[in-house]
C-alpha angles and dihedrals in degrees: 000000000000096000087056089054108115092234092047128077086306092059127121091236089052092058108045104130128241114259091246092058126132117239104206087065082078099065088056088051096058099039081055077066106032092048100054095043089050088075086100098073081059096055090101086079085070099045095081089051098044090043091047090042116040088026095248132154132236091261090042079050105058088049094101092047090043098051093049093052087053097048088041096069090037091055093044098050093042091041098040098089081047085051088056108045104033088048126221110291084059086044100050093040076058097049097046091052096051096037092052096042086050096059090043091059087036079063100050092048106057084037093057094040094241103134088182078068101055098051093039089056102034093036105032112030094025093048086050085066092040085065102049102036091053095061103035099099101030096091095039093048093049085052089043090048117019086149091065112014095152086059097041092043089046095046086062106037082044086074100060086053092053096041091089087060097073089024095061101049090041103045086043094053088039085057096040093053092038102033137250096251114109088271090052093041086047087049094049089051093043084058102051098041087060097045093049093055097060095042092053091046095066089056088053092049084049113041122105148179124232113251121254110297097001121164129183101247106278108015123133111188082202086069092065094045101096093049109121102262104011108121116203093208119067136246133214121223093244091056097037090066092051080060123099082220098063091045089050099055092037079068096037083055107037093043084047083045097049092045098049099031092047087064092035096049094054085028096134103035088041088061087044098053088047108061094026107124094026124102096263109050122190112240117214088262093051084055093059105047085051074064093053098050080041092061090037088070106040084053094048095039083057093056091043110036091054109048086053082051083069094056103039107029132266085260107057091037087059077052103068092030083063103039096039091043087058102040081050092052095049099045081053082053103044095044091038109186088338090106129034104179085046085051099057093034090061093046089050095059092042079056097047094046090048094054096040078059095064096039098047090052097081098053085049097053095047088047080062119035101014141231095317127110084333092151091058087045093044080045086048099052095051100074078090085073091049086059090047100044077061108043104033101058086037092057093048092036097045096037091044087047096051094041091053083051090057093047096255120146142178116022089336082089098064101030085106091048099050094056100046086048086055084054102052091049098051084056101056095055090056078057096055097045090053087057109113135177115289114257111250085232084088104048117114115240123252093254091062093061100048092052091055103048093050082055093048096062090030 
């Protein structure tokens, strides 16, 4: 446990880069991280087996994913300011060894038949490394990139959404060669524990800071200044939460994050569900293969939508994530299963919309508060995501669950959902527009600053 200690190797001081040091390694660092971590959009891969094997239903299913959104956020808020001061490299050691124990106990546990095991693994322990590991590079990639922070911030998140692209297929082939009984599931969750150990590790090894006062080669901060929204002070993290800003965007978030990780999370039985009685039925692989284009356009949505966000403002960008989210859940709802390639379209763009949204945050937040401390506020702010980790997947599941009982099939078991989900979306673009500049009362003074970025390279 030495090595993991913040003043060892791990330490902030140990990975301050060489003056001569490209920053575009960075971005590579922090998807090592992101894709593996992204694995959890895929969990609904898991959900059939689970449910056929240990006799759960599709609420009892989503616990493992639920509980590691919601610690996600938690570990994130409360490890944020850890984030900050012990630096990356510290924060993503921290984030493999919790995500791949967590698998590990995530393995005994369906092996042994003993389902509290798997969600505390997967959920508890594992979400502890969703949360750190999530917030390990934003800061590092904004200082490495403070000319194009939407881009820098969207190559890495990019990679959570796209880590169910590799997830899906994977953990469905793995299922499918070791069984989808509990020692098969247990086996599948032993492998890619272990996988996703080795492959973490390497964005640890590679992951720096910039040194003191470094600029990218022609940059000038002064140039961004009369943007709508970008403030020029800084803002800490204790003083960013007391803001109506920061309120404001913790709804905007967590209404864009319900409405799009409540259909995710049941992605391939909801598909399923959908087409099933129609003359062309979804099989469980082609299930998971709608995941996986799911997760194709929340990664690449990440990557697009903010960069434009760059361009056109964070603003207007939130904007069209929470009108065209709603206008794509009520056209699923209007054309119900009469149009498959409508149907997963629409849920493309949904997905693309819902992953743009986290990876356009940081860029946001640091429009509005600064450089400062941005990755405790960013923690901070994901606690959002921890409400609507809960409260998504609980809405669809619940709703899905109560409406089988009733005898209800097809999309009429998620009519309910649908529309809730339209609601929550329309109000948080009343949120957003309501956002305003921060007032200057909650900036920190210059001596502050000063004081904390001697300390940092101390």
């Amino acid at each position: 446990m030495a090595l993991l200690a913040p003043t060892g190797v791990l330490g902030r001081p140990r990975t301050v880069a060489p003056e001569s040091w490209n920053r575009w390694l960075v971005p590579p660092a922090a998807l090592c991280i992101h894709l593996a971590i992204g694995q959890a959009y895929a969990w609904s891969v898991f959900k059939p087996p689970l449910e056929s094997s240990l006799h759960l239903d599709g609420t009892e299913s989503a616990l493992p994913f639920q509980f590691a959104i919601v610690v996600l956020g938690l570990s994130a808020a409360f490890g944020g300011t850890l984030v900050e001061r012990n630096g990356p490299r510290w924060a993503m050691a921290v984030s493999t060894v919790c995500f791949s124990v967590g698998f590990l106990l995530a393995a005994l546990g369906a092996v042994s038949s003993q389902y509290w095991l798997v969600v505390v693994g997967y959920g508890i322990v594992g979400g502890i490394g969703l949360g750190i590991g999530y917030i390990s590079p934003v800061s590092t990639l904004i200082a490495w990139f403070p000319d194009r922070p939407g881009l820098a911030t969207g190559i890495a998140i990019m990679g959570f959404g796209g880590g169910a692209l590799i997830a899906s297929p994977w953990s469905s082939w793995l299922l499918t060669e070791l069984g989808t009984k509990p020692d098969g599931i247990g086996a599948t969750f032993l492998v890619m524990g272990l996988v996703y150990a080795v492959f973490m590790t390497l964005g640890v090894l590679l992951v720096r800071v910039p040194p003191p006062g470094w600029r990218p080669p022609g940059f000038e901060p002064a140039a961004v200044a009369p943007r709508p929204l970008v403030t020029t002070g800084h803002v800490s993290a204790r003083n960013a939460v007391r803001t109506p800003q920061f309120w404001m965007l913790w709804v905007v978030l967590c209404l864009n994050v319900t409405a799009g990780i409540g259909i995710l999370e049941k992605a391939a039985p909801m598909v399923m569900d959908f087409f099933s009685g129609t003359s062309a039925p979804v099989s469980a692989a082609a299930a998971a293969g709608f995941v996986a284009l799911l997760s194709l356009a929340n990664m690449f949505g990440r990557i697009f939508w903010s960069a434009l966000s760059d361009l056109v403002g964070r603003k207007n960008i939130y904007r069209c994530y929470l009108g065209a989210g709603a206008l794509m859940y009520l056209l699923v709802e209007l054309v119900g299963n009469g149009s498959k390639p409508l149907f997963i379209i629409a849920a493309m763009v949904v997905l693309s919309c819902y992953g743009g949204g986290f990876s356009t945050v940081p860029a946001y937040l640091k429009d509005l508060f600064g450089t400062y401390q941005i990755g405790a506020i960013h923690g901070r702010l994901l606690t959002a995501w921890s409400v609507a980790g809960v409260v998504g997947p609980f809405i669809v599941n619940a709703i899905a669950d109560a409406a089988k009982h009733s005898g209800h099939h097809g999309p009429s078991l998620y009519t309910t959902s649908l529309t809730i989900m339209i609601a929550l979306l329309v109000v948080g673009f009343v949120a957003n527009e309501l956002i305003r500049p921060v007032d200057p009362r909650f900036h920190e003074p210059q001596s502050t600053l000063e004081q904390a970025t001697r300390g940092a390279t101390a």
